[in-house]
Each structure stands twice: as C-alpha cells, then as structure tokens.
C-alpha positions as CSV (number, residue, x, y, z in Angstrom):
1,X,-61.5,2.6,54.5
2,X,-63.7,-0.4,54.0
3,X,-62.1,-1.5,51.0
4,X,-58.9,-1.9,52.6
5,X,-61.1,-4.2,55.1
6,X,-61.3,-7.1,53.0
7,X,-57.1,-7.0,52.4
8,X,-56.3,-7.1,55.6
9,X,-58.9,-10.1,56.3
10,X,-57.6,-12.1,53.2
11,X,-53.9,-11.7,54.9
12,X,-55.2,-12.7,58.3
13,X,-56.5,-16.1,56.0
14,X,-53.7,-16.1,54.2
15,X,-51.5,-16.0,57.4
16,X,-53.4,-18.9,59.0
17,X,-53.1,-21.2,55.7
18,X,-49.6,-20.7,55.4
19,X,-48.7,-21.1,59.2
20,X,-50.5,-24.7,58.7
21,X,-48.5,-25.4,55.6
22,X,-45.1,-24.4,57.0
23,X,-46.0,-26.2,60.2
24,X,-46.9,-29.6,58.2
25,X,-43.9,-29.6,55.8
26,X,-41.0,-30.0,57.9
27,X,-43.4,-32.3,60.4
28,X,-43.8,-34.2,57.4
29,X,-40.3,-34.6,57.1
30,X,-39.9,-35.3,60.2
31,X,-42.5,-38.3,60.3
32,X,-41.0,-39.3,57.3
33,X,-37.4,-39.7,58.8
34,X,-38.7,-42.2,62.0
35,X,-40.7,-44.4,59.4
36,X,-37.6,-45.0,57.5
37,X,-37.1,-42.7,54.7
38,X,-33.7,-41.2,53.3
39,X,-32.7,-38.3,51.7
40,X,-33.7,-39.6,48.1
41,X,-37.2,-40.7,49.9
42,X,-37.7,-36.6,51.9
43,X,-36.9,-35.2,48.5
44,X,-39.8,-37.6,46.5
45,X,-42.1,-36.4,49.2
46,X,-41.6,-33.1,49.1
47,X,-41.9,-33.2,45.5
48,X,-45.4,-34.8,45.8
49,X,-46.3,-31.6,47.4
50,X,-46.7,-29.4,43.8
51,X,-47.4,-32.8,41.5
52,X,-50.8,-32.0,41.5
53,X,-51.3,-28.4,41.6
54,X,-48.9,-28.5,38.4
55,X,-51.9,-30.1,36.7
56,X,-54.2,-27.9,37.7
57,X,-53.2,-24.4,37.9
58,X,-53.6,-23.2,34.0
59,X,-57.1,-24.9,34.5
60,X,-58.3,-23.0,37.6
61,X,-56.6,-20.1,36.3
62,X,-59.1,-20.0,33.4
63,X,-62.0,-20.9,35.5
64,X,-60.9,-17.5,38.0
65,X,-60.6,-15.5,34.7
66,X,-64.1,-16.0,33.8
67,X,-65.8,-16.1,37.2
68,X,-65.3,-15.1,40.9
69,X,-62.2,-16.1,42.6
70,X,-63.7,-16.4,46.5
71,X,-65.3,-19.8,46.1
72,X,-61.5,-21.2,45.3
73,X,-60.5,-19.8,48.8
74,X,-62.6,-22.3,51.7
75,X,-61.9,-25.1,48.9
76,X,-58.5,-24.8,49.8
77,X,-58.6,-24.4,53.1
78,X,-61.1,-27.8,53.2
79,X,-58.1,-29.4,51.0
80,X,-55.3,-28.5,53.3
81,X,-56.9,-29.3,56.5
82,X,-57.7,-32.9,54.9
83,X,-54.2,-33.0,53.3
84,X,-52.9,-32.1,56.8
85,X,-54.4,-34.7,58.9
86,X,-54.3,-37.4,56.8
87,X,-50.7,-37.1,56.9
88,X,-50.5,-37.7,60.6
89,X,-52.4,-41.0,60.1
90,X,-50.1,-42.4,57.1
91,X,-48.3,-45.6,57.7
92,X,-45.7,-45.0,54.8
93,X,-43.9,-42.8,52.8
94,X,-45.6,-43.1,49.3
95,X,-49.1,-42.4,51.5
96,X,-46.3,-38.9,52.9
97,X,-46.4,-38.1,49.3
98,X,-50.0,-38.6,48.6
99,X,-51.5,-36.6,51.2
100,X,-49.1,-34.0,50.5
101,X,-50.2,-33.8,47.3
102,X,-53.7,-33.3,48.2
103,X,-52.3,-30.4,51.1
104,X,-50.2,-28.8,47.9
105,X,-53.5,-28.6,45.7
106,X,-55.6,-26.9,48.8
107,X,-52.8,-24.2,48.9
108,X,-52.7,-23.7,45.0
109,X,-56.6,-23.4,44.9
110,X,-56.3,-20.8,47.8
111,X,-53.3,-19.2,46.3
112,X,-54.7,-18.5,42.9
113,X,-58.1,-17.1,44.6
114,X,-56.2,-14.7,46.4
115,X,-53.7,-13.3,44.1
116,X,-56.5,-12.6,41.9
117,X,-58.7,-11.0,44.3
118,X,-55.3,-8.9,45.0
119,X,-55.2,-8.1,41.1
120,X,-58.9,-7.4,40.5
121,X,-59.3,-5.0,43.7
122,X,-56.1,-3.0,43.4
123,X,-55.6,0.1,41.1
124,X,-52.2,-0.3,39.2
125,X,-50.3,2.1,41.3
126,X,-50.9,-0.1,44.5
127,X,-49.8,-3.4,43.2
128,X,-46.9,-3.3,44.4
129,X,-47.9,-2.7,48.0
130,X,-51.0,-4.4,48.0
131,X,-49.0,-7.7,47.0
132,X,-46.8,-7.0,49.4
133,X,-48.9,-6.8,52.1
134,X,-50.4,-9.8,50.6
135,X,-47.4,-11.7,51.1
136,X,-46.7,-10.4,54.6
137,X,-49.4,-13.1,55.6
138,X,-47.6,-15.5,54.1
139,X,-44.6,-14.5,56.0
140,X,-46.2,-14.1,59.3
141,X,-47.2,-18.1,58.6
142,X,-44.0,-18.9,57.9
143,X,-42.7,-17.5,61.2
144,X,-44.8,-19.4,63.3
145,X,-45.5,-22.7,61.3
146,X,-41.7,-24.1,61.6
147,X,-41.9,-22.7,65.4
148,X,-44.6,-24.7,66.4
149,X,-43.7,-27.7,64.5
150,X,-40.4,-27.3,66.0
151,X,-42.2,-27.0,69.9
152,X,-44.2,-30.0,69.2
153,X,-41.8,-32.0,67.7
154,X,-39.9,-34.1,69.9
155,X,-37.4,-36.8,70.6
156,X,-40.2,-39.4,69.5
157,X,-40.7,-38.1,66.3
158,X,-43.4,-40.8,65.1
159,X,-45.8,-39.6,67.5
160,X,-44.8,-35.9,68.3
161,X,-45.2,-35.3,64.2
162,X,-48.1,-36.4,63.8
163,X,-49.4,-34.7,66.5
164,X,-48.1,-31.6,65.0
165,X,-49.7,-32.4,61.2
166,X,-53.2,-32.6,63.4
167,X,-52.4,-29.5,65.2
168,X,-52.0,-27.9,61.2
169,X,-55.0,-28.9,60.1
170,X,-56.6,-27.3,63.1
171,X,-54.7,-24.2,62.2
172,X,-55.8,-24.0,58.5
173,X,-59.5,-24.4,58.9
174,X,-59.4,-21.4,61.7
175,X,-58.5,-19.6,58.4
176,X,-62.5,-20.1,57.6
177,X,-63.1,-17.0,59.9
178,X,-61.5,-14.7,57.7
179,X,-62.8,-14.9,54.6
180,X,-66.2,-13.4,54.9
181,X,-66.8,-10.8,52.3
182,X,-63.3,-11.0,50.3
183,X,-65.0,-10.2,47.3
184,X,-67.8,-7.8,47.6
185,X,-68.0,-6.5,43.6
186,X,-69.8,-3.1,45.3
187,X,-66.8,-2.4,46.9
188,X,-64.0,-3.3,43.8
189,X,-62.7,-0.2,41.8
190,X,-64.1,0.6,38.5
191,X,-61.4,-0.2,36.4
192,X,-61.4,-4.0,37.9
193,X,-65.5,-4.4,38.0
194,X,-65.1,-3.6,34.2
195,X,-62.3,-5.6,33.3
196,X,-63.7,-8.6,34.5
197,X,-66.6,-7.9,33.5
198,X,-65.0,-7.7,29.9
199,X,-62.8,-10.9,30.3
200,X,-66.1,-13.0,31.7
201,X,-67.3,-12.3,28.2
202,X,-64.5,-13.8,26.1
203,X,-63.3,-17.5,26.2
204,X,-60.4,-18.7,27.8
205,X,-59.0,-19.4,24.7
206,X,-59.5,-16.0,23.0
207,X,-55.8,-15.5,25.0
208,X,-53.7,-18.6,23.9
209,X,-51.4,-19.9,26.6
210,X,-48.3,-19.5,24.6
211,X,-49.2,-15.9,24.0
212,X,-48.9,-14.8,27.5
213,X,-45.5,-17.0,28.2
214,X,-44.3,-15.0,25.3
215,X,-45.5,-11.5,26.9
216,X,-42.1,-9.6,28.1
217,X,-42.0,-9.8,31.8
218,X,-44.0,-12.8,32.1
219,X,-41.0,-15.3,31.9
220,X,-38.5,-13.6,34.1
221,X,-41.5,-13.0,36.4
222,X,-41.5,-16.8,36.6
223,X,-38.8,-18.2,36.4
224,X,-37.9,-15.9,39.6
225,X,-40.5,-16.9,41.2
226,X,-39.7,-20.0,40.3
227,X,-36.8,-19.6,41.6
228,X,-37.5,-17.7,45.2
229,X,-40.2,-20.8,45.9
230,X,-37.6,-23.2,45.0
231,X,-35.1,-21.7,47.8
232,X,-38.1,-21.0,50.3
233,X,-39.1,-24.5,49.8
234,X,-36.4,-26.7,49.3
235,X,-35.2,-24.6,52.9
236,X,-38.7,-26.2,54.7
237,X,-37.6,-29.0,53.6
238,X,-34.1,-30.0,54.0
239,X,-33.0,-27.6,57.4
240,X,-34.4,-30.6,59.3
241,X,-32.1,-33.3,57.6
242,X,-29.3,-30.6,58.1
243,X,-30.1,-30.4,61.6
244,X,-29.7,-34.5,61.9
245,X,-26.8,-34.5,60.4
246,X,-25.2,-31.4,62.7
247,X,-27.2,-32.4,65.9
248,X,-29.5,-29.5,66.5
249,X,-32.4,-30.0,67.7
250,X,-35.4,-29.9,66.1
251,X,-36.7,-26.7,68.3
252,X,-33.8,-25.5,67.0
253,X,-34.3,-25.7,63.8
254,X,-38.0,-24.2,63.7
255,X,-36.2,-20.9,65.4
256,X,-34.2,-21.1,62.6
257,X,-36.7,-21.4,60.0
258,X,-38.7,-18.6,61.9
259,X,-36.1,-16.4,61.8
260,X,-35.6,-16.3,58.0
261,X,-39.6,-15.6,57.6
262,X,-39.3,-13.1,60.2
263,X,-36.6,-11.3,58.1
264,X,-39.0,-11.8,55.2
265,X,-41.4,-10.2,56.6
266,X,-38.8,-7.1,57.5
267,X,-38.0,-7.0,53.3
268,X,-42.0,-6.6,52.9
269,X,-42.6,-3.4,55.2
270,X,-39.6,-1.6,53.9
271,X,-40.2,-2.9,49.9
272,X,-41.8,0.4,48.6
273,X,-39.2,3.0,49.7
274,X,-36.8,0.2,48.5
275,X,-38.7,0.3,45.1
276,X,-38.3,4.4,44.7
277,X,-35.0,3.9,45.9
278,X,-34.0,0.8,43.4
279,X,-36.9,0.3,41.1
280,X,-38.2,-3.2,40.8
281,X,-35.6,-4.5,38.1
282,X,-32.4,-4.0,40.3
283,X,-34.5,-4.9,43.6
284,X,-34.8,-8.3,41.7
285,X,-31.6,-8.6,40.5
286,X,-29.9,-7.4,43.3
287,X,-31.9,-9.6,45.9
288,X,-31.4,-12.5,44.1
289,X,-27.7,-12.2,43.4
290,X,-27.1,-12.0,47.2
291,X,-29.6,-15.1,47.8
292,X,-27.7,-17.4,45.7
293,X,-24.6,-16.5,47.9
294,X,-25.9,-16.8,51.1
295,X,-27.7,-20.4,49.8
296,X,-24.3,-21.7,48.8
297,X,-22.8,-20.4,52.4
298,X,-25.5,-22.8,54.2
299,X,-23.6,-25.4,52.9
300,X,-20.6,-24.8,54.9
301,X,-19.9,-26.2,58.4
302,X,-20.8,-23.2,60.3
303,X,-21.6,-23.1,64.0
304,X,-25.3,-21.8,65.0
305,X,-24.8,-18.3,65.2
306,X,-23.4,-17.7,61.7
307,X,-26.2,-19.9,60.1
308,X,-28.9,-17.8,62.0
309,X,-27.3,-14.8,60.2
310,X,-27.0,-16.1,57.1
311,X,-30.9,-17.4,57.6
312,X,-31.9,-13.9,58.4
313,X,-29.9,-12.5,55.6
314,X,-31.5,-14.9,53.1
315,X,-35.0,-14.1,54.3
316,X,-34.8,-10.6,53.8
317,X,-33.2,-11.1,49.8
318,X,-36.3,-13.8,49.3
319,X,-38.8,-11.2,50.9
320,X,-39.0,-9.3,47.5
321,X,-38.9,-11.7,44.3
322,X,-42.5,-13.3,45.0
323,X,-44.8,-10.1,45.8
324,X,-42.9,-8.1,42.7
325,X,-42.8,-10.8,40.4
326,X,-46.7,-10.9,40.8
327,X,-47.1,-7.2,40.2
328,X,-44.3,-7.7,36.9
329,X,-46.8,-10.9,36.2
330,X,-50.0,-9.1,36.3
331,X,-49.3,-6.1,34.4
332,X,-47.3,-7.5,31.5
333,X,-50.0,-9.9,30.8
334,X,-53.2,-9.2,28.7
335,X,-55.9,-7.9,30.9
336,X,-58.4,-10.4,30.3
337,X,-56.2,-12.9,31.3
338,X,-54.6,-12.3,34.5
339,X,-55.5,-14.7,36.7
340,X,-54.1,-17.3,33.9
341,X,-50.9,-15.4,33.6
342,X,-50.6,-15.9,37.6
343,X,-51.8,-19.6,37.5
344,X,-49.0,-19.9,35.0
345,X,-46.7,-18.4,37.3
346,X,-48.0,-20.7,39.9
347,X,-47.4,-23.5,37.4
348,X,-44.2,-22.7,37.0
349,X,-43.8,-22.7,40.8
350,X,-44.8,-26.1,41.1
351,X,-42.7,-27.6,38.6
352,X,-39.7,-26.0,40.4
353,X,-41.4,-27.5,43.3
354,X,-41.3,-31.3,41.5
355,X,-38.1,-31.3,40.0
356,X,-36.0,-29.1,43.1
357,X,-36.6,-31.4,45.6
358,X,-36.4,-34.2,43.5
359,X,-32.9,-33.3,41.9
360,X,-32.0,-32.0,45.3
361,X,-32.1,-35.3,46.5
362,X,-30.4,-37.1,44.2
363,X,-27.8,-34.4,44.7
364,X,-28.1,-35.4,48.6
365,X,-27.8,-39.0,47.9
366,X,-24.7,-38.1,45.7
367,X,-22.9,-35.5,47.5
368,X,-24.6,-35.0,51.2
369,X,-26.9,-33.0,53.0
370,X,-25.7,-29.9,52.0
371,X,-25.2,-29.9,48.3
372,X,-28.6,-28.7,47.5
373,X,-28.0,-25.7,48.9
374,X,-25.4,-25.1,46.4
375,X,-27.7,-25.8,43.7
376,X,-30.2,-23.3,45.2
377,X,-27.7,-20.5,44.6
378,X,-26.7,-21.2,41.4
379,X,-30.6,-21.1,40.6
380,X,-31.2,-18.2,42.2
381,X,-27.9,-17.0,40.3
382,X,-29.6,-17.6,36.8
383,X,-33.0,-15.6,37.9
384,X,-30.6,-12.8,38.8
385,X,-29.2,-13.0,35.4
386,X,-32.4,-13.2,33.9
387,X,-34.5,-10.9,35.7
388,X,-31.5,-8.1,34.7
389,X,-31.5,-8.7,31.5
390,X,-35.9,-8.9,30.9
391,X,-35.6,-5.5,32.3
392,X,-33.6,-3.5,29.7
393,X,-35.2,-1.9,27.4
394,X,-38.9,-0.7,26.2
395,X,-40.5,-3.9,28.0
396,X,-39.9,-2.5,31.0
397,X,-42.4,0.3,31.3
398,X,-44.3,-2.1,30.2
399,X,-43.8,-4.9,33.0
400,X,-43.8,-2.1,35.5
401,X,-40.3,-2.1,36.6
C-alpha cells in the first residue's frame, strides 16, 4: 500500500502545477490583450511558452537517465512560480513571452521528473493505469486553473490578470508539499531498481538519439502527443480571443475551458476497461479522428450551449492520446534510455508548442479567430492516420498496443 503513496502524492503535485499553469496561460493572454497585443502578438507569446524547454528536454532527459529524477521536480516548481509572477509585473508583450518561457521550462523540468518516476516505479502491466492516473492530476489542474483565472479576471483586465498570474504562482509553490518522498529507491520494484541501475552505468550516448526516433512506436507516440498538446494548448490559448470576438465573458470562458478538463478527466477513470474493450491502437485512432471533428466544429458560430458540448466532447477524445502515448513511448524505447525517449516526446511537444501557436496566428491574422481551430483538426486528423497505421503489424506487441 505504501508504494502506491508516493503516486498519489506526485498527482496531488502534479495537480497543483498544472492548475497554476492553466490558470496563468489564458491570464497571460488576457494581460496581453489590454497592453495592446493582437492575434499575431497572443500566438508569439504563447509560442514563447515551449521555446526554451525545446532546447532542453533531450538534455535533461539524459541527465534523468543517468541519475534520480526528484531533484527536477521543486526545480520546476521554483521556475514556474518565478515564471508566474513575473508575468504579472511585465510592462510589454516581448517581457509576456520571456517570462513565459521561463514558466514553460519549470513545467518541462517537472514534467520530465515525473513521467520518469511514473516509468521507473511501475511494473509494465500498470503503465497504462499508472500514467493515467498520472495525468488525472493534470486534468484536475486544468479544471480549476481556467476557472479561477476566469473568477479573477475582470472587466479591468490589466489589473485583474495580473492579479490572477500572482495568485498562480502562489498556487504552484503549494505543490512543494507534495513531493516529500517521490522517489524512495527502497520502495521501487525490482525490475526498475535494476534497470536504472544498469542505464546509470552506460553513457548517454551508448543509445544515439536517432536510434530511439527510429524505434517503432516512438514516432507515432509523438507526433500524437504532439498533436493532443497542440489542441489542448492552442485551446488555453485562443478560447479567450474567441470569447472577445463572440462577447462572452471571460468567467465564461474559464467554465468552458473547465469543462473540457473535466471531461478529460472522465476519459482517464474509464481508460482501462476502454483499453480491454479497444486496445490502445484504435483508442488512439479512434479518439483522435473524433477530436479533429469536434476542433473544426469550434469554428462555427454556435451559441453557448452547443460549444459547451462540443468542449466536453473534445475533452473526453483528448483524455486518452497523452497518458497512452507515454506508456507506447516508454516501452518501445530501449530500456536504458527511457527517460530520453520521453524527453524526446516532450521535445516534440514543444515544437508543436512553437510552431502551432505561431502558425495559428498567422492563420488568425489571415482568416479570423476561428481558423485555427480548423487547423487543429486537420492535425489531429494526420495523428489519427498515423497512429493507425504505426500499429499494424509485429511493432505492435512491441509498443504495447
């Protein structure tokens, strides 16, 4: 019973952090809108979010190979809270982009630590769940970060945003409470004491980079996470500048935004009968197809009510691509070099995280508010397509599916 302990802490942690993210990025946006900035402007910023951590994911990977991954975890947390409140204080939009950049890093640090704590500490056959419920404190963040930012916000957006960035950064470091005895190397399985102890005595270059991206499962696993992120994020982002344009308020619009994580977190609990009932290749597939129709129906005018079922209809599709493309992630890659394989999916998270918000808005500037949305769906259309077609054949015993 004690080893389950240290799950449920590191989703209490994880919960916190990414209540305090979701709660700063659509008060950034916010902030950003009263000092001036346009579409083309909210997409730069929210691209600053993942510039750095797409630097330095493959190199924190390797250092988690090779070491412990609980040190990463209050680093990010310090790094969030700073990015956070800095925020409230900037006087520009370029100084938006910086601090989120520096708020983007914290949450890759704590991101890696975690999902390799999750890898290290759970047998094979509970992947798939303990990711899961990994990801269900992600989802529980989600659900309350847009709602708060969304109570806080309002009609003097300057002042109430910045209030609300502060109010994140109080909310990430509460995080620090949780993360007492994470990784206790008593309590880890066998198998995972041994493998690390194994991969702590190789290099990080004994497993080459382009070997794992070439490792069936890997790709697919990130381009759909890739691809999920993208929709999650470019969602946080852009709802708000939606909601200008169709006069809802922002209160509103965190409701919204909660209400999709809430159906989220509804994909999560039921995810393993839906696994025995699928299997993980047409749970992707499937999930992802009906995603990249619902993102493509946001862009309609629709009154409130359709777009809150829509929103919860999305959520639950996006609930499943993240925690099983980990567990396809994680066991198609070389044991010794897991924690890269998932920094690499992290990587590739980011750069969906540069160049979505970026092209979405050019596309915004081009074609209005809405057109990203149709973008997202023809994204989440190609990682249906792909993650169908990475599961035929032997690979897929081998990726787990």
């Amino acid at each position: 019973m004690e080893r389950r302990y240290w799950l449920l802490r590191l989703v209490i942690a994880f919960a916190f952090v990414q209540g305090a993210v979701s709660m700063a990025r659509p008060a950034v946006s916010y902030r950003a809108l009263s000092l001036g900035a346009d579409e083309r402007a909210i997409g730069v910023i929210a691209g600053g979010y993942a510039l750095l951590p797409l630097f330095a994911a493959v190199p924190l990977g390797r250092r988690t190979d090779r070491g412990r991954c609980a040190p990463l975890l209050p680093v990010g947390v310090v790094l969030i809270a700073g990015g956070c409140a800095l925020s409230g204080t900037a006087g520009s939009p370029v100084w938006m982009a910086a601090w989120s950049g520096v708020m983007g890093l914290g949450h890759l640090c704590f991101v890696i630590g975690a999902q390799s704590l999750v890898a290290r500490r759970s047998a094979p056959a509970e992947q798939d769940r303990d990711f899961g419920h990994f990801t269900i404190g992600a989802s529980v963040g989600q659900l309350a970060g847009p709602a708060g930012a969304g109570l806080l916000i309002g009609d003097d957006m300057g002042r109430s945003s910045a209030l609300a960035l502060v109010v994140s950064a109080a909310v990430a470091a509460v995080s620090l409470t949780s993360l007492w005895r994470v990784e206790d190397r008593d309590a880890s399985p066998r198998h995972a004491r041994v493998e690390r102890e194994k991969a702590r005595d190789k290099e990080p270059d004994k497993v080459p980079v382009h070997r794992i991206l070439r490792t069936r499962g890997v790709p697919a696993g990130i381009f759909i996470s890739l691809a999920v992120l993208s929709a999650t994020d470019i969602l946080t982002a852009y709802l708000p500048v939606i909601g200008e344009h169709r006069s809802l308020a922002p209160a509103t619009v965190g409701l919204l935004l909660s209400l999709r994580a809430a159906a989220t977190i509804a994909c999560r609990l039921v995810m393993t009968p839906m696994i025995r009932l699928l299997g993980r290749t047409a749970l992707l597939s499937v999930t992802c197809l009906l995603a990249s129709l619902l993102c493509a129906g946001i862009a309609l005018p629709v009154p409130v009510w359709a777009l809150a079922v829509m929103l919860a209809l999305l959520g639950f599709c996006l609930g499943a691509g993240q925690p099983l493309s980990m567990t396809t992630v994680v066991q198609a890659a070389p044991q010794e070099a897991r924690s890269t394989a998932l920094a690499l999916r992290l990587t590739g998270n980011r750069l969906g995280q540069v160049a979505a918000p970026a092209s979405a808005g050019l596309i915004a500037g081009l074609a209005g508010t809405a057109a990203p949305f149709v973008m997202l769906g023809a994204l989440l259309l190609a990682a249906a397509g792909l993650g169908a077609r990475a599961g035929r054949g032997p690979g897929e015993a081998a990726a787990g599916v």
